[in-house]
Structures are given as C-alpha cells and as structure tokens.
C-alpha positions as CSV (number, residue, x, y, z in Angstrom):
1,X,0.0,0.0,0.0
2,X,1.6,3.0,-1.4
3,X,-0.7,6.2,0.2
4,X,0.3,6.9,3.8
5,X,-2.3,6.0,5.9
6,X,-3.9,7.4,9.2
7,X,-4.1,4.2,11.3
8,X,-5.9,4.0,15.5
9,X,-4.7,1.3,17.4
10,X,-6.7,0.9,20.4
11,X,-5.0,-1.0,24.0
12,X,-7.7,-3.3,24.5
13,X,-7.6,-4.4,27.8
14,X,-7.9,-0.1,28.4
15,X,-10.7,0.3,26.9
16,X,-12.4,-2.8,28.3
17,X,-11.5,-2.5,32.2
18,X,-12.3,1.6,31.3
19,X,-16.1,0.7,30.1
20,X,-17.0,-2.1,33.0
21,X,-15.8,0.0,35.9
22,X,-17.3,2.9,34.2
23,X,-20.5,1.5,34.2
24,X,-20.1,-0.6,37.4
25,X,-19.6,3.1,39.2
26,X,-22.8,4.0,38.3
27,X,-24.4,0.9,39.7
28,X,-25.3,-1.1,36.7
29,X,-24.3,-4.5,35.0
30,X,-25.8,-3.9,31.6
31,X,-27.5,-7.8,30.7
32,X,-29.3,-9.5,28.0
33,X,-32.9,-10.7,28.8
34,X,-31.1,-13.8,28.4
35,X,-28.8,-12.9,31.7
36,X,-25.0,-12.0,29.4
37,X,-23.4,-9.4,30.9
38,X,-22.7,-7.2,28.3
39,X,-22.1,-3.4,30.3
40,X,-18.2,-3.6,29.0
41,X,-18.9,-4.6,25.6
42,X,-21.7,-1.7,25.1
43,X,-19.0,0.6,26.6
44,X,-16.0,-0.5,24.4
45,X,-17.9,-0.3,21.4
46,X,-19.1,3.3,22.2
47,X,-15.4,4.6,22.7
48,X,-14.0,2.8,19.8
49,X,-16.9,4.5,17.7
50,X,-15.7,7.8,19.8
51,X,-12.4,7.3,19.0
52,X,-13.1,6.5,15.5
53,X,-15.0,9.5,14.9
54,X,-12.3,11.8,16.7
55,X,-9.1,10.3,14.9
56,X,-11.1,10.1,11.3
57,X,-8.6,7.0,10.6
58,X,-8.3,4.7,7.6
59,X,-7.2,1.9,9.5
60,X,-8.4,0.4,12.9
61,X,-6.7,-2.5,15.0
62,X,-7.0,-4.0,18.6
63,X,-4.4,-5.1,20.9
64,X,-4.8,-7.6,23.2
65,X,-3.1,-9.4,26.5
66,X,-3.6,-12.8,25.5
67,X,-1.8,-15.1,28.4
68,X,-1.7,-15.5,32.1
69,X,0.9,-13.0,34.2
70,X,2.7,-16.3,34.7
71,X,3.6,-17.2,31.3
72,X,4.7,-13.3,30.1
73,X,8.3,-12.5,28.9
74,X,8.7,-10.3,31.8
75,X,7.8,-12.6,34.5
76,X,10.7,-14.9,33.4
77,X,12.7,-12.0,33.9
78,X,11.2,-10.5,37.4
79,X,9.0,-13.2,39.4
80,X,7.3,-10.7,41.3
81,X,5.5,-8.2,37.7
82,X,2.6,-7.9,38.0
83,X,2.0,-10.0,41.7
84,X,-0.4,-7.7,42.7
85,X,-2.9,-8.5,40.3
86,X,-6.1,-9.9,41.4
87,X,-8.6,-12.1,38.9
88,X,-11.4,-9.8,37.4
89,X,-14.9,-9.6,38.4
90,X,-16.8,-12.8,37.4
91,X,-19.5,-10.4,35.4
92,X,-16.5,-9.3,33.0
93,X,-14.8,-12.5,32.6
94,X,-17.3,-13.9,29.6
95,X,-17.1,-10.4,28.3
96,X,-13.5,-10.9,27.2
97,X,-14.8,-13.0,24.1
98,X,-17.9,-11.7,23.5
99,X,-15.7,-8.2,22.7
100,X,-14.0,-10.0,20.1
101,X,-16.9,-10.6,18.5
102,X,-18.1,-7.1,18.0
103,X,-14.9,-6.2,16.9
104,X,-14.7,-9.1,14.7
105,X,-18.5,-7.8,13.2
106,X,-16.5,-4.4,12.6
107,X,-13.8,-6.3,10.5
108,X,-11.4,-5.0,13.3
109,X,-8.3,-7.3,14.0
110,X,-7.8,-8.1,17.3
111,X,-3.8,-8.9,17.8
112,X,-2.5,-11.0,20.2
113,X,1.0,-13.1,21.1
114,X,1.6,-15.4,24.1
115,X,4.1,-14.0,26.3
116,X,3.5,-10.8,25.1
117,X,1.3,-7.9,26.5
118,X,-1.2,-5.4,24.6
119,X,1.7,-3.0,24.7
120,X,3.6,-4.6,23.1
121,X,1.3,-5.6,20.3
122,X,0.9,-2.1,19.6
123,X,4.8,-0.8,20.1
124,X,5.2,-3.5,17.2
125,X,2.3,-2.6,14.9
126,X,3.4,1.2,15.1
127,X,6.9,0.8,14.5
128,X,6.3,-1.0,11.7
129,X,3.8,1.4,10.2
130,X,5.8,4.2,11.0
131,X,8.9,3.0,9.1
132,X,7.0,2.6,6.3
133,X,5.1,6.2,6.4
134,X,2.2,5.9,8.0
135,X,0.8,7.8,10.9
136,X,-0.5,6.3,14.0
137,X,-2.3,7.1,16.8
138,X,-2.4,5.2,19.6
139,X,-5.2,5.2,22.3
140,X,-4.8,4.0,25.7
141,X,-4.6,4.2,29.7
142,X,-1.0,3.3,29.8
143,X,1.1,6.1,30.4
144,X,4.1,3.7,29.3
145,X,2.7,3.8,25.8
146,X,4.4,7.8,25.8
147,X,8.0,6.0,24.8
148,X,6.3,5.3,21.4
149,X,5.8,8.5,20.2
150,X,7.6,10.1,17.4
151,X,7.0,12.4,14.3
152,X,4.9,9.9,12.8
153,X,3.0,8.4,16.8
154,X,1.0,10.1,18.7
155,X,-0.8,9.0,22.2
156,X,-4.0,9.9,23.4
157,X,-4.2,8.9,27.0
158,X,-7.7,7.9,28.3
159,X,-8.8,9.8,31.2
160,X,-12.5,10.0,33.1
161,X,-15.5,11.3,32.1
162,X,-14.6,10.3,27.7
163,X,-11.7,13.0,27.7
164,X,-8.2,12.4,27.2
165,X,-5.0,13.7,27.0
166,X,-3.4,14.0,23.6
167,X,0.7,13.5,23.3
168,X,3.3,14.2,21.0
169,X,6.7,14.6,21.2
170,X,6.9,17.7,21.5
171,X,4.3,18.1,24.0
172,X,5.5,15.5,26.2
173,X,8.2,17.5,26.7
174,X,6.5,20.6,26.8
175,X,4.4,18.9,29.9
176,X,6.4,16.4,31.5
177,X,9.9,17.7,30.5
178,X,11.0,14.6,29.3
179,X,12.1,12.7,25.2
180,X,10.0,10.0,24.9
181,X,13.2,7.7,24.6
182,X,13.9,8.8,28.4
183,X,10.5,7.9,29.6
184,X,11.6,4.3,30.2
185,X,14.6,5.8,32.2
186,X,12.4,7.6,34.0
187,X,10.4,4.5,35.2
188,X,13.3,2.9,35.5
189,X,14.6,5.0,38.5
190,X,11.1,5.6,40.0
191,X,9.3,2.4,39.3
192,X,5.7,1.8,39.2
193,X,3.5,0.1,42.2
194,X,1.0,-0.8,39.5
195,X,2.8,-2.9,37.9
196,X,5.3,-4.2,40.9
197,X,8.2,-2.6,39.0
198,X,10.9,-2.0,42.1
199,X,12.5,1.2,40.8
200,X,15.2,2.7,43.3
201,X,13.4,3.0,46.9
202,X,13.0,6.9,48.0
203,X,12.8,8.4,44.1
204,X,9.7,9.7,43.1
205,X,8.9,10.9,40.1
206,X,9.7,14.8,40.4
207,X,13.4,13.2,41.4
208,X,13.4,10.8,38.4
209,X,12.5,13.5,35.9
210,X,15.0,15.8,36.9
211,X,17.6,13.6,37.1
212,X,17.1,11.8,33.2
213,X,16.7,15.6,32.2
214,X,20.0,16.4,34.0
215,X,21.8,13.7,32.7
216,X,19.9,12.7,29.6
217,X,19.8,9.0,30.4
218,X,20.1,6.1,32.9
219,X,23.6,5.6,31.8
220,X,24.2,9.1,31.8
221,X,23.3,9.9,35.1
222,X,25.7,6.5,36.2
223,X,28.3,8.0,34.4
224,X,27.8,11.1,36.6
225,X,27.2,9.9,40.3
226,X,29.4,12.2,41.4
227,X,27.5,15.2,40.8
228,X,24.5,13.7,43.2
229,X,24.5,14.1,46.8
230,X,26.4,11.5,49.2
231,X,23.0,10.2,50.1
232,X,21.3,9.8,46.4
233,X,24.3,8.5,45.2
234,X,24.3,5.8,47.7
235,X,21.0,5.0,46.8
236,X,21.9,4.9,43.3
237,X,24.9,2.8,43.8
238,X,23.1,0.3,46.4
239,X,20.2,-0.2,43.4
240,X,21.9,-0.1,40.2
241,X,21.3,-3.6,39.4
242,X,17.4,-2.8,40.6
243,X,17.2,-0.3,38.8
244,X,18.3,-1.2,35.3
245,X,16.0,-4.2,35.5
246,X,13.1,-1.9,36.2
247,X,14.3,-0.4,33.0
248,X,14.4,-3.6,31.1
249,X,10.7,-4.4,32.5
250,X,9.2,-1.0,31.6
251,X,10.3,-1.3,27.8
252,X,7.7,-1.9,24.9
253,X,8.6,-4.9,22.7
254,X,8.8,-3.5,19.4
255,X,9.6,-7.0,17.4
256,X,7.0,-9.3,18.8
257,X,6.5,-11.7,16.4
258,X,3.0,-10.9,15.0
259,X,1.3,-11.3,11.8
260,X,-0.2,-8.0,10.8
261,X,-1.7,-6.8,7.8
262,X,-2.8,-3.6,7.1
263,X,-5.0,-4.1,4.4
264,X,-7.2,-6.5,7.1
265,X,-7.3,-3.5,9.0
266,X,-9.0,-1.1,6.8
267,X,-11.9,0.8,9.0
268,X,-14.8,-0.4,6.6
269,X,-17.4,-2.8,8.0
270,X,-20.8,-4.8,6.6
271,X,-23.3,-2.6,8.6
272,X,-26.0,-4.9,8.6
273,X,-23.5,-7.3,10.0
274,X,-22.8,-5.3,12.9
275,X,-26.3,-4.5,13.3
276,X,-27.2,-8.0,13.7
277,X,-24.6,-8.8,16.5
278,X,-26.0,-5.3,18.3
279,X,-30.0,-7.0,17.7
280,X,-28.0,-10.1,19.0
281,X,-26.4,-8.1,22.2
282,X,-29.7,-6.2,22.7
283,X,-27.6,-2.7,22.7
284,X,-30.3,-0.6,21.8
285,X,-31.3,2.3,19.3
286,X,-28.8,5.0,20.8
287,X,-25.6,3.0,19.7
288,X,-27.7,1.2,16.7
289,X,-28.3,4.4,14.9
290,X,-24.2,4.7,15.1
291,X,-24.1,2.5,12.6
292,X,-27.2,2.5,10.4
C-alpha cells in the first residue's frame, strides 16, 4: 500500500476495564434478557466509535493481552511483575470473548501473542507502520505507551468522564519535560506500584525527571554519580542492578513476532453485519443508529 495511511490502534484491555468500571460506578451490569453481561462490551464499542470519529482514521486494530501474568516474557525476567494483580470480576470475565466478537462484526483485528502484553502488540504494529510512512495514533490508559511516540505516533491517553490527554513529542516535553526515549529511564529510577516494578526506593517521580533531564539518560546519570548528593548517590549505587531491570521491564517490545496486515485493518465494515450482532447483544437504538 503506497498512500500513507492514518491508522488508530486501540489498547484493549484499556478500553475494556475503562467501560466495566465505568459502568459498574454507576451501579449497573448492563444484561441481556437472556442474563449475558454485556455493560463492557456496550462501553468499548461506544469509545471505539468515539475514538473512531475523533481520529477520522483509515485503518483500525486492537491489541490484546492474551496469556496468564505467569507465562509473560517479563515474568521470566522479574518473578514478582505484575503480583499484585487480582482475577477480574466474574461479570466481566465472559465479556472478554464476547468483545472479540463485536470487533470481529466491525472487520477489526484483534492482535495477540503469548508471552506478550497489549503493549507490546501495539509498540510493534506502530513501529512497523511508522517505518513505512504511515501515521498512528495510539489510544490508551497506559502512560508507558508515551516512549512510542515520534514524528509519525502520537498517544491519546484515556482519562474520566470520555476526555483524554493528547501527546506528541513535543508536547511530552512541553508537559512532562522529558524525550519519549527517556520515559523508560524515567520509570526505570522511580518504578511503578501498579505494575510491581521496584525502581530505586525513595525516588519519586519529580526526582526521576529531573535527574534523566540532567543527565539525559540512565547511563548518563551513572556515568555522573558524582555530581548527586552522598546520600542519592548511595541509593543509586546500592540499586543499580534494581534499577536497570526496572528499565528492562518498563520497555515496549517492538519486534513481537506478529502477523499484521494492514490491508485486514481497513476501518470499513458490513453494517448490517454489525447490526445484527447489536440486535444479537440487545444494545439498543442509541448505539444502533451509530451505525445505520
């Protein structure tokens, strides 16, 4: 495909999690008559329609976490990633599927790898498409996703309420005062409790900022211990090896080994298909008049 396309590749598991706690806050499990949950799968499709309406793209794709916490890459590498995660709520687990479905009626790929996380999927898709001309825009709750960006990626970050926060590079580091190749260093020195990423104990991330701008990277700033204070560098020094696994942890694959194709991802879609799986879903004239 010759003409540069305009291409939205949506973090799944965001927008799913996003759309069942969203409704689950306002005190509702969206159901069939026949009893299938279906409050996550309304509220994905609705953003992805959002999303597709805001981005205008030619190109739509989905990607996924497709295997257990125990079986990732990065668990191999750090036993305790990810530990803290609990099993989802019982009314979203059958929901996982039944997405697929609706994004399958859209003629949407849904991309997936074992050992590999949603992330991942998409730092892959958009390199790829990026080296060969295209622009991207990525949509997600991760703020890891930020290391991606370049002239041809952008990030919108998904925040309450439908808004979002819209990132190149030049306004992440008109914002966060940061490259997006030191966002990773960044982590790497502060870690991230979400994920159970150790980081250095006692930096934050107002000390992790400034000290990747200071020094404009991890190795940089080990290079320059001296110039810290007797009691950073001590920290520094006592983590190192901590530390730049925390790095390794927070990076994006770039190379997972996916089958992609872009042409499969075109944003066109059999309307009557899709309203068949919405009569099928029971979603209701608001979101079937979306698509009619």
């Amino acid at each position: 495909m010759n003409q540069p396309c305009k291409v939205l590749l949506i973090d799944g598991m965001s927008f799913l999690f996003r759309a069942f706690y969203a409704s689950a806050w306002a005190g509702g499990y969206r159901q069939t008559s026949q009893g299938v949950y279906t409050n996550a799968v309304y509220g994905f499709t609705k953003m992805m329609l959002d999303y597709a309406d805001l981005v205008r793209p030619t190109h739509v794709a989905i990607g996924w976490d497709v295997a257990a916490r125990e079986t990732l890459i990065r668990s191999q590498w750090y036993d305790g990633y990810k530990s803290n995660r609990v099993a989802p709520p019982e009314e979203l687990v059958p929901q996982f599927e039944l997405v697929k479905e609706v994004t399958d009626a859209f003629s949407v790929p849904n991309l997936g790898c074992p050992g590999y996380e949603g992330d991942d999927i998409l730092g892959t898709v958009s390199a790829r498409l990026a080296a060969e001309g295209h622009q991207v825009v990525i949509a997600t709750g991760d703020y890891d996703s930020l290391q991606l960006l370049s002239e041809q990626v952008s990030v919108k970050i998904l925040k309450n309420g439908g808004k979002h926060e819209h990132y190149t590079p030049a306004s992440l580091l008109a914002v966060r005062g940061i490259r997006p190749e030191q966002v990773v260093d960044v982590k790497a020195l502060m870690g991230d409790a979400s994920d159970c990423i150790p980081g250095c104990p006692g930096i934050g991330e107002k000390t992790a900022v400034r000290l990747i701008a200071a020094h404009g990277s991890l190795d940089g700033l080990y290079a320059n211990l001296d110039a810290c204070t007797p009691k950073l560098r001590a920290k520094l020094e006592e983590h190192r090896e901590q530390v730049y696994l925390s790095k390794k942890l927070a990076t994006i694959f770039r190379d997972a080994p996916i089958d992609f194709s872009l042409e499969a991802a075109r944003w066109e879609y059999d309307r009557e298909r899709v309203r068949n799986k919405f009569a099928e879903l029971e979603f209701g004239r608001t979101l079937v008049s979306r698509v009619s």
